[in-house]
C-alpha positions as CSV (number, residue, x, y, z in Angstrom):
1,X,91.5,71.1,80.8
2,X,92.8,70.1,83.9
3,X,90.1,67.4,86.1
4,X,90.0,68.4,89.4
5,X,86.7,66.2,90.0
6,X,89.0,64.3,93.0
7,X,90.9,66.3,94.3
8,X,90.4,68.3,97.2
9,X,88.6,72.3,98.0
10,X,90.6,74.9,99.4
11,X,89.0,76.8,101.8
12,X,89.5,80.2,103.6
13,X,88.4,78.5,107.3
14,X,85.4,81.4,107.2
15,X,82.4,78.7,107.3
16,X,79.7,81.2,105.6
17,X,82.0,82.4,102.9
18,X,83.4,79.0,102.3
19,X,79.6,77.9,102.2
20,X,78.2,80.3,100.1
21,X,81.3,80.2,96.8
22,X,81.8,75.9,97.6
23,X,85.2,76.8,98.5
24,X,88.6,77.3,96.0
25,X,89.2,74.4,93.9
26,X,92.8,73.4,91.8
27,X,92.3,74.1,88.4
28,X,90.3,77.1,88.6
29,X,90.5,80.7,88.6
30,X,88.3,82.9,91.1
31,X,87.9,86.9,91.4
32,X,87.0,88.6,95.2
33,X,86.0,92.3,93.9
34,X,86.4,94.5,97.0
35,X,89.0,97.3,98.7
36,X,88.7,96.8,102.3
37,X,90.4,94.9,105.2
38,X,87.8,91.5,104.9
39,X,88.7,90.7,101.4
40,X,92.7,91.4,102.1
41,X,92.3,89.2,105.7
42,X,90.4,85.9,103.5
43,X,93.4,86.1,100.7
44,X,95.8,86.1,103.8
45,X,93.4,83.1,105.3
46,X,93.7,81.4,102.0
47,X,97.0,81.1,102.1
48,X,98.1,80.3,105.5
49,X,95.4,77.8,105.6
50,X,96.6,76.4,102.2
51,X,100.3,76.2,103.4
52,X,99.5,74.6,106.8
53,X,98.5,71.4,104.4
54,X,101.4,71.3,103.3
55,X,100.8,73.5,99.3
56,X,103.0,75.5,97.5
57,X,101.5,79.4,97.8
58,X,102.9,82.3,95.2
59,X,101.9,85.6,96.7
60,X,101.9,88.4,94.2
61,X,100.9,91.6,96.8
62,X,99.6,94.7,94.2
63,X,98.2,96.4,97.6
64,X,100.4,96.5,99.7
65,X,98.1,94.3,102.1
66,X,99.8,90.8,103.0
67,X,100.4,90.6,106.2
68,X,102.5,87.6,107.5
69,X,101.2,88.4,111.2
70,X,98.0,88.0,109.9
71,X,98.6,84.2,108.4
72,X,100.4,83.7,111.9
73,X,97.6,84.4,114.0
74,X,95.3,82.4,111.9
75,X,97.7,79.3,112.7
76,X,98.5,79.8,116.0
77,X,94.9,79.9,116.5
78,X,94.7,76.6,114.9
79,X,97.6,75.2,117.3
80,X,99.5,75.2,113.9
81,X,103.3,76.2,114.2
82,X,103.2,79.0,111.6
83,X,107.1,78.9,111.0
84,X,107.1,75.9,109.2
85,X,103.6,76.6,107.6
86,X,104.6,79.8,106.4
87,X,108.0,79.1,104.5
88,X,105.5,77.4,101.9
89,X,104.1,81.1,101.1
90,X,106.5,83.2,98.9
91,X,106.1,86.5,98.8
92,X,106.4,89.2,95.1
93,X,105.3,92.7,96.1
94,X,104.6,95.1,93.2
95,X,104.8,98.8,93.3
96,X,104.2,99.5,89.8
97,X,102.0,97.8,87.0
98,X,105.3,97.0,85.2
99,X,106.6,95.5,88.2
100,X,103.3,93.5,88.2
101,X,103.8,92.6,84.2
102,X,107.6,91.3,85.3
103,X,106.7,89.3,88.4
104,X,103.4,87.3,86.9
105,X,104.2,87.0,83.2
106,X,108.3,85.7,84.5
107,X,107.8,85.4,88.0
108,X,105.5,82.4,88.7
109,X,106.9,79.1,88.3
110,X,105.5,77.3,85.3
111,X,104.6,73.9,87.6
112,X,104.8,72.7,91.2
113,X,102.9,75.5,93.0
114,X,99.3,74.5,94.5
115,X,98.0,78.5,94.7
116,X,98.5,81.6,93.4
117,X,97.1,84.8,94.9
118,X,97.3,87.9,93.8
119,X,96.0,91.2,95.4
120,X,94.5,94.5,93.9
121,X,95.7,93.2,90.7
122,X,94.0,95.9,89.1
123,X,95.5,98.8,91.9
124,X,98.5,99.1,89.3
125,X,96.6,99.5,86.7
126,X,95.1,103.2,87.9
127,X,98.0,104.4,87.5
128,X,97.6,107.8,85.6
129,X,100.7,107.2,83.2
130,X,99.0,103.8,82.4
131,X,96.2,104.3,79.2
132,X,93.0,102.7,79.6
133,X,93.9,100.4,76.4
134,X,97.1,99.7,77.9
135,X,95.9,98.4,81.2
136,X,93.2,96.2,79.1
137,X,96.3,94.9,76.8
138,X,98.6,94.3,80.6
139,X,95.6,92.5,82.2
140,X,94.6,90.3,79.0
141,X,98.2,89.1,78.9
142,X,98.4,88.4,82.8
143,X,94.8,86.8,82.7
144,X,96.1,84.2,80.0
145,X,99.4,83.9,81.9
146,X,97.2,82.9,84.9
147,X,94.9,81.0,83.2
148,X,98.1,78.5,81.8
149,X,98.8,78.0,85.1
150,X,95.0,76.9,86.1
151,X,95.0,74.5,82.9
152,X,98.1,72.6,85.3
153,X,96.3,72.9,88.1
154,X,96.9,75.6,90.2
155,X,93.8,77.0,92.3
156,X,94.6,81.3,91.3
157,X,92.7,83.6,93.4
158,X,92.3,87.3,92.6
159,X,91.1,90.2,94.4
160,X,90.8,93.2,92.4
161,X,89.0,97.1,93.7
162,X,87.5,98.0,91.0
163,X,88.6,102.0,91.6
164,X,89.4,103.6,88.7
165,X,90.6,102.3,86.0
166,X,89.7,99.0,87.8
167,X,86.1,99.8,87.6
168,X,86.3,99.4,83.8
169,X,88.6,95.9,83.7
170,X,86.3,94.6,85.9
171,X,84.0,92.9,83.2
172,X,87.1,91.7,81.3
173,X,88.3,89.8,84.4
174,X,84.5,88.4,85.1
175,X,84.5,86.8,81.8
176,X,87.3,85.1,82.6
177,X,87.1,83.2,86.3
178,X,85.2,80.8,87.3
179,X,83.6,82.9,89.8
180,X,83.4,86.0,91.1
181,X,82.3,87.4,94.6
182,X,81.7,90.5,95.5
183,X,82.7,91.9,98.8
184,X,81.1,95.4,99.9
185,X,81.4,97.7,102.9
186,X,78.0,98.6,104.8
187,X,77.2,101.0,106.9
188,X,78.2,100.4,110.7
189,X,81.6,98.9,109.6
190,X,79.8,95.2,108.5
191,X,80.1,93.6,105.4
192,X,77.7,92.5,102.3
193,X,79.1,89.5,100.5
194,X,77.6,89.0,97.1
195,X,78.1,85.6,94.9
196,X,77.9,86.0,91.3
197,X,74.8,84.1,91.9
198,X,72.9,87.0,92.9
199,X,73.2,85.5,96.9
200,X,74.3,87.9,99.7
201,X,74.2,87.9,102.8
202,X,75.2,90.7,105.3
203,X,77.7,90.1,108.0
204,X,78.5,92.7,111.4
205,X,81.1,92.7,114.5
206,X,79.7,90.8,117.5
207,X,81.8,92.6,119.8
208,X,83.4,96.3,118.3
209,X,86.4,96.2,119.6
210,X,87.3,92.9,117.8
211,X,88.6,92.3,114.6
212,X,89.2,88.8,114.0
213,X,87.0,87.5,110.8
214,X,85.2,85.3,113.1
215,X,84.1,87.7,115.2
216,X,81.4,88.4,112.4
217,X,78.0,86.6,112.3
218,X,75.7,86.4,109.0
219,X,72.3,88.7,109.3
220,X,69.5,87.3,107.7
221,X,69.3,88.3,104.1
C-alpha cells in the first residue's frame, strides 16, 4: 500500500467541509454521494485548488457538470492566474457508460497524475439499456481500475447520485473508499453534509442572491 503518512492533504478551500472529512489525501480513494450544484462546485474546487499547487488533475465528467469558469473564479479569487493553473486539469467527458468503461479503464495514465475526479460516475450507469448486473460488473471493474491507481498514489475522488440504478451501486462503492460523505438538499435551498461518521451539519445562503460556496455558513447541528 502506498504511505502517504508525509505527504501532504488536499483540500477543497471550504474550511467546514475540509474540517469535518480531514481533507483528500494521495493514496486514497473517497466518494461525495449527492446530485446537486454543491457537490459538482467542491469537485470543481478540488481540482483548481489541486492544480494551482502545481498537481497533475484527470477529470473524467459523467454529468455533464465541470465547469472551467467555475475553477477560474475560484483562482482568481485567490489572486491565482488560472491560465496557467488550469492547463494542469485535463478534461474526459462521457456521454455513455461505455464511453465511461473506455475513458477510465484506457484513459487514465497509469503513473504521474496527483488526482483523479470523476463525476456522477454512476449517472451512466441508469441507463435503461444497461442491466442492473451489468452496471455492478462496469463499476467493479472501474472501482479496481481506480483503486490501482490509489495503490501509486493518486488521491481519486468520486461523486456519484445515487438515482436509479445508482441507488443500488451505492453500497458496492461504500465498501470500497476510504470514506464517504454524503451531500443532501434541504428545504430553503441549504445543504446537510453527512460524514460517514454519522456527523452533519446543515449549511444555508447568507445572502439569496449569492451563490459562491462561501457564501454558506454551518447551522448548529
Amino acid at each position: 500500500m502506498f504511505d502517504n503518512s508525509d505527504l501532504k492533504i488536499y483540500n477543497t478551500g471550504f474550511f467546514l467541509f475540509d474540517r469535518m472529512i480531514g481533507g483528500f489525501l494521495p493514496g486514497r480513494i473517497y466518494l461525495l454521494v449527492g446530485d446537486n450544484s454543491l457537490c459538482f462546485h467542491l469537485l470543481d474546487r478540488l481540482g483548481a485548488l489541486t492544480a494551482s499547487e502545481g498537481g497533475e488533475v484527470r477529470y473524467v465528467d459523467g454529468g455533464h457538470r465541470v465547469n472551467p469558469f467555475s475553477m477560474a473564479s475560484v483562482l482568481r479569487a485567490r489572486r491565482i492566474d488560472p491560465g496557467t493553473a488550469l492547463e494542469r486539469v485535463h478534461i474526459a467527458r462521457a456521454f455513455t457508460a461505455y464511453q465511461m468503461d473506455s475513458i477510465i479503464r484506457s484513459g487514465l495514465p497509469p503513473e504521474g497524475t496527483d488526482m483523479v475526479l470523476v463525476s456522477a460516475i454512476d449517472r451512466m450507469l441508469c441507463d435503461p439499456e444497461v442491466e442492473l448486473d451489468a452496471a455492478r460488473g462496469m463499476l467493479s471493474n472501474w472501482m479496481e481500475t481506480l483503486h490501482q491507481l490509489a495503490k501509486k498514489g493518486t488521491c481519486v475522488v468520486i461523486t456519484a447520485t445515487g438515482k436509479g440504478n445508482g441507488g443500488e451501486l451505492i453500497q458496492d462503492m461504500r465498501e470500497k473508499v476510504f470514506r464517504w460523505t454524503t451531500i443532501q438538499g434541504r428545504p430553503g435551498g441549504g445543504m446537510r453534509i453527512v460524514t460517514q461518521g454519522g456527523v452533519w451539519k446543515d449549511i444555508s445562503m447568507v445572502d439569496p442572491f449569492q451563490h459562491m460556496l462561501d457564501d454558506f455558513v454551518a447551522e448548529a447541528s
